[in-house]
N, C-alpha and C positions, 0 to 999 in steps of 0.2 A: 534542590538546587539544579537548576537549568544548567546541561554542561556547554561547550564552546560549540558552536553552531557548525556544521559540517557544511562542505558545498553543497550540498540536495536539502538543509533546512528552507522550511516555509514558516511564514507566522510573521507576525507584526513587528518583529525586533531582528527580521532576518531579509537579508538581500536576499533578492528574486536568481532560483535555476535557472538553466536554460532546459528546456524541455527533455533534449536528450542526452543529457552530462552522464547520465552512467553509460553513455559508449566510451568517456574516456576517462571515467573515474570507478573507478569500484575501493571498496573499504573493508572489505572481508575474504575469508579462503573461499566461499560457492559462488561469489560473485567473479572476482577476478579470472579463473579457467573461461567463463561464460561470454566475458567482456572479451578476450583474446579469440576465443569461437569468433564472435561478432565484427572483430575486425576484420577476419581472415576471410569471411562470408562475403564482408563488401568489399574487401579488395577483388576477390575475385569474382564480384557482380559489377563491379567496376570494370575492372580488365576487360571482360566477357563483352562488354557495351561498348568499350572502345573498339573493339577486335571486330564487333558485326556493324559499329560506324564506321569503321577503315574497310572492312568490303563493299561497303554500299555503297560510299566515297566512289571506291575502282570501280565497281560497276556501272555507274552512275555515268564518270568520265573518260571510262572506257569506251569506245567506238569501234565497230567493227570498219573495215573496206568497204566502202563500195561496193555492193555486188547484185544484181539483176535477180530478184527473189526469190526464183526456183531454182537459182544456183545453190543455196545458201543449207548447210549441211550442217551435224552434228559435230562440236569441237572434240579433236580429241583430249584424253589427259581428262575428260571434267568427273567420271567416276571415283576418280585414285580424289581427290577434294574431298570427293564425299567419304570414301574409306577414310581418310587423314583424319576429318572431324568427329566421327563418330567413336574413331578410337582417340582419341583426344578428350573428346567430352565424356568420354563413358569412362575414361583411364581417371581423369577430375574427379567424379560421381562419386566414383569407390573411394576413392583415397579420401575424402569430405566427408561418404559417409562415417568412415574407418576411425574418423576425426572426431567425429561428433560424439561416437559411441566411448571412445574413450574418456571424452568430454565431460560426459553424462554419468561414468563410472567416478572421476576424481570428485564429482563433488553430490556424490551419492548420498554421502555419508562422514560423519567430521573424524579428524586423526584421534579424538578425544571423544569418551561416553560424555552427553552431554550431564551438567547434573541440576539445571533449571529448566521444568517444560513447562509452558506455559498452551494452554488452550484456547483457540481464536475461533468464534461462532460467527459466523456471517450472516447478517441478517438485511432485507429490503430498508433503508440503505445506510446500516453503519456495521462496527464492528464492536462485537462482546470481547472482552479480553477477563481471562479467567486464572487467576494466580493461585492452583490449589493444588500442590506438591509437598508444600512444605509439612514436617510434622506436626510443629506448632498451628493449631487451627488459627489464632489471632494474626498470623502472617497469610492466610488466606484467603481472598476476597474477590471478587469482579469490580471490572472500570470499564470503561469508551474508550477506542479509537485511538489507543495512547498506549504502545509497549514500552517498557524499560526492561532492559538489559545492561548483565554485566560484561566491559570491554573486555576483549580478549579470550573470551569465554563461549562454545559453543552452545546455541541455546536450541532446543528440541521443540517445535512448534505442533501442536497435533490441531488440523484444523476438519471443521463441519458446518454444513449451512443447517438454515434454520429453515428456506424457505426454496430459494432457487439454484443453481449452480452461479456461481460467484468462481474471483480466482486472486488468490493473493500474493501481491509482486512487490516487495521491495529490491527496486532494481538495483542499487549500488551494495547490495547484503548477498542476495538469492534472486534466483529464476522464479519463474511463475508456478505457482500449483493450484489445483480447481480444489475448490469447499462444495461437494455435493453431498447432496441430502441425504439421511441415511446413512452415509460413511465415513469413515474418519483416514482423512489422509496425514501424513508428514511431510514435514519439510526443517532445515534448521538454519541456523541464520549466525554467523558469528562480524560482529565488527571491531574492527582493529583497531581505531583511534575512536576516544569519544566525539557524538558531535548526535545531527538530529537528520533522522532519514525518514524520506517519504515514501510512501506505501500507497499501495492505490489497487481497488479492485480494477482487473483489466479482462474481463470476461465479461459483455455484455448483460448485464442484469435484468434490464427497467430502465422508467422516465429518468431515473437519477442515479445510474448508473457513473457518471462521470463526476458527480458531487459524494462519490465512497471513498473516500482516503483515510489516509490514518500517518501516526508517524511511531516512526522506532527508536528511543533517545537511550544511546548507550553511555552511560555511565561508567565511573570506575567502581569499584567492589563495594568500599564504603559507600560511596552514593544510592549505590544502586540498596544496599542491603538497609540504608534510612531510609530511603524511599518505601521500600517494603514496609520495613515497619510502622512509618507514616500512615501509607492506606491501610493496612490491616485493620486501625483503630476505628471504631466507629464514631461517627458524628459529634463534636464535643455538644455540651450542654450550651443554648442557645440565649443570647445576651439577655437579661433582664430590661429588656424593652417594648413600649407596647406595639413600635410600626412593626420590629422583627417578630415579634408573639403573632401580629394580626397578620404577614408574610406564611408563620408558618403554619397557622390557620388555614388559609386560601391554600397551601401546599395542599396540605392535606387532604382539602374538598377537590380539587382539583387537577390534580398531578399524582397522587400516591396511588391510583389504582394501574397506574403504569410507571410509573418511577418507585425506585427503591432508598432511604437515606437508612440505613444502617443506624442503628441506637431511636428508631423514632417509630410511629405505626405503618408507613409509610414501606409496602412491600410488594409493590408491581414489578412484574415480572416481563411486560414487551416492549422497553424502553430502556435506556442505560438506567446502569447505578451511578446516584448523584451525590453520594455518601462524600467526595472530595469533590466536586464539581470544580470549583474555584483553581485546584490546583492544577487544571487542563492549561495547554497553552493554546488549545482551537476546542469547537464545538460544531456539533449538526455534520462530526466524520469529514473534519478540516473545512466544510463550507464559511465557515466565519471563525475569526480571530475572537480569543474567550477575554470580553472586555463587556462591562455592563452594560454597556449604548446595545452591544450587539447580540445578548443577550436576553435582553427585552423583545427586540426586535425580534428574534429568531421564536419566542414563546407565542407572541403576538402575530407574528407573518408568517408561519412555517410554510403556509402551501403558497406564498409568495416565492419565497427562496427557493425549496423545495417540492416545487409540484407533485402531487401522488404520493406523500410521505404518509407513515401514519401519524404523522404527531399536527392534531388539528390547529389552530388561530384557534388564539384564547382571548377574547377580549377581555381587555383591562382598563377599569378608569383611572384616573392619575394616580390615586392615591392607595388603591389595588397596586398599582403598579410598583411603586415606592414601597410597599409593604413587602411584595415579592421578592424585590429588588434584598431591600437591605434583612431580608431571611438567607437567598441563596448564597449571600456574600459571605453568611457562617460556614458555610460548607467550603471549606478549606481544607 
C-alpha cells in the first residue's frame, strides 16, 4: 500500500514539486537543523547584496566638487571603512562558521540507536537497495531505486559505490553524503509524517547523472513491516499460460544474465532485482513512471532514454513483446 503522497512525491498519480521545496519544507530531525542553516545562509547572502547594491548606488551618485585635477587628494576617514568591514565581515565569518559546526553536530547522529539499516550501492546509474539485517533470512532481499521506511523511526543508511563517486541526497529527510568506491560511509534518515520523498544522486557521475533518482516511501510500522514481508518472498509460480510461459522463456534467454527474479534460474548480478518489479511506482532510477507502455519502451529504447546506460535496446517483435509483457506483469 502506497501511503499519502508527501509534498516532494513524484510519479504519475502525484502533483509535480517545485524544484526547491525542501528550502521550505523539511519532514524529519537531519533535515530540519539543515533547512534553518539554509535559510540563515541566504538571508545573509541576501542582506550582504543589498548592503554592496546600496554602496554602489552612493558611489555611483555621489559626485565629488568641482575641482581642477591636481588639486584633487586623498579623502580622509576612507581607511576607518575599510577597518569597519573587515571586522564586520570577519566578526559574521566566525559566528556562521561557529553555526554551521554545531549544525553538523545536531544532526550527526539520531537521539535514538537506529534499529533498521538498510544498505544503498550506487551504481552507473541506479541505485541497489539491500534489506539484510533482519534475523529472519526470508525478510532479507535487494530491490531498485525504491526505499521503504518506517515513520517516525530513525533509519541507519550504510552507503558504497560500485563504480564512481556518487552522492546520495534526499533533501526534505538528510544532507548529502558521497558513495565512494571502496568505502562504506553512513548517513541516517528519519521522516516524521508518511508520504514519498525524492532522492537524487547530486554528485556529478556521467551522461546520466541527472536521470539517478530514487524515492524514500515512509510508511507506518504495519505497512512498512507487510511490505517487508511482501518482498522477502520470492517470485510466485507463473500463470499457466502459454504468452506468460513464452515471456518467461525470452526472460530467461535474454535478461537473466543481468537481472535477477528470485524463485527462477534467472541470477544476474549487474542489473536490479526484478523479483517484485511490478510493485515499483518508477523505473530506469525514476526516469519513467512503472506503467507497461513505458516499460516496453524503456526494454526496447534504453540508450534512447538513457544514453550510455548499460542496459542495451532489445528488439522485440509484437508478439515477443506481448510475451514479455504479460511475464513481467507476474512479478508483483
Amino acid at each position: 500500500m502506497i501511503p499519502a503522497l508527501a509534498s516532494t512525491s513524484a510519479g504519475p498519480d502525484a502533483a509535480p514539486s517545485a524544484p526547491l521545496n525542501y528550502f521550505l519544507h523539511a519532514a524529519g530531525p537531519a533535515a530540519t537543523p539543515t533547512r534553518q542553516l539554509g535559510w540563515v545562509l541566504a538571508a545573509i547572502a541576501i542582506g550582504v547584496t543589498l548592503m554592496i547594491a546600496a554602496l554602489l548606488f552612493g558611489a555611483i551618485t555621489r559626485r565629488r566638487p568641482s575641482a581642477p585635477m591636481p588639486s584633487l587628494s586623498a579623502e580622509s576617514g576612507g581607511m576607518r571603512w575599510i577597518y569597519i568591514g573587515t571586522g564586520v565581515s570577519s566578526g559574521a565569518l566566525l559566528a556562521m562558521l561557529v553555526y554551521v559546526l554545531v549544525t553538523l553536530e545536531s544532526v550527526a547522529s539520531p537521539a535514538t540507536h537506529p534499529r533498521l539499516t538498510i544498505t544503498v550501492t550506487a551504481y552507473d546509474w541506479w541505485w541497489k537497495i539491500d534489506y539484510a539485517d533482519d534475523p529472519d533470512p526470508a525478510r532479507n532481499f535487494s530491490t531498485a531505486n525504491e526505499i521503504h521506511i518506517p515513520v517516525g523511526e530513525p533509519v541507519k543508511i550504510e552507503l558504497k559505490s560500485a563504480d564512481v563517486i556518487h552522492a546520495f541526497w534526499v533533501p526534505q529527510l538528510a544532507g548529502k553524503t558521497q558513495t565512494i568506491p571502496g568505502q562504506t560511509n553512513e548517513q541516517w534518515l528519519q521522516a516524521d509524517r508518511p508520504g514519498i520523498y525524492r532522492g537524487q544522486c547530486s554528485q556529478f557521475c556521467g551522461a546520466q547523472h541527472a536521470h539517478m533518482a530514487f524515492e524514500v516511501i515512509a510508511q507506518s510500522a504495519a505497512e512498512f513491516s507487510a511490505w517487508r514481508d511482501a518482498q522477502g518472498r520470492a517470485a510466485g509460480e507463473a500463470a499457466r499460460d502459454a504468452t506468460v510461459a513464452a515471456g518467461r522463456r525470452l526472460f530467461a534467454e535474454r535478461c537473466a544474465g543481468c537481472h535477477t527474479v528470485r524463485g527462477t534460474d534467472a541470477d544476474g548480478l549487474q542489473a536490479p532485482d526484478l523479483t517484485h518489479l511490478i510493485s515499483r511506482r518508477e523505473i530506469a532510477a525514476g526516469a519513467l513512471s512503472n506503467t507497461p507502455d513505458h516499460l516496453l519502451d524503456w526494454i526496447e529504447h534504453a540508450q534512447r532514454i538513457k544514453p550510455d546506460a548499460l542496459m542495451p535496446d532489445i528488439a522485440l517483435s509484437a508478439g515477443e513483446a506481448a510475451a514479455l509483457s504479460a511475464y513481467l506483469a507476474t512479478l508483483h
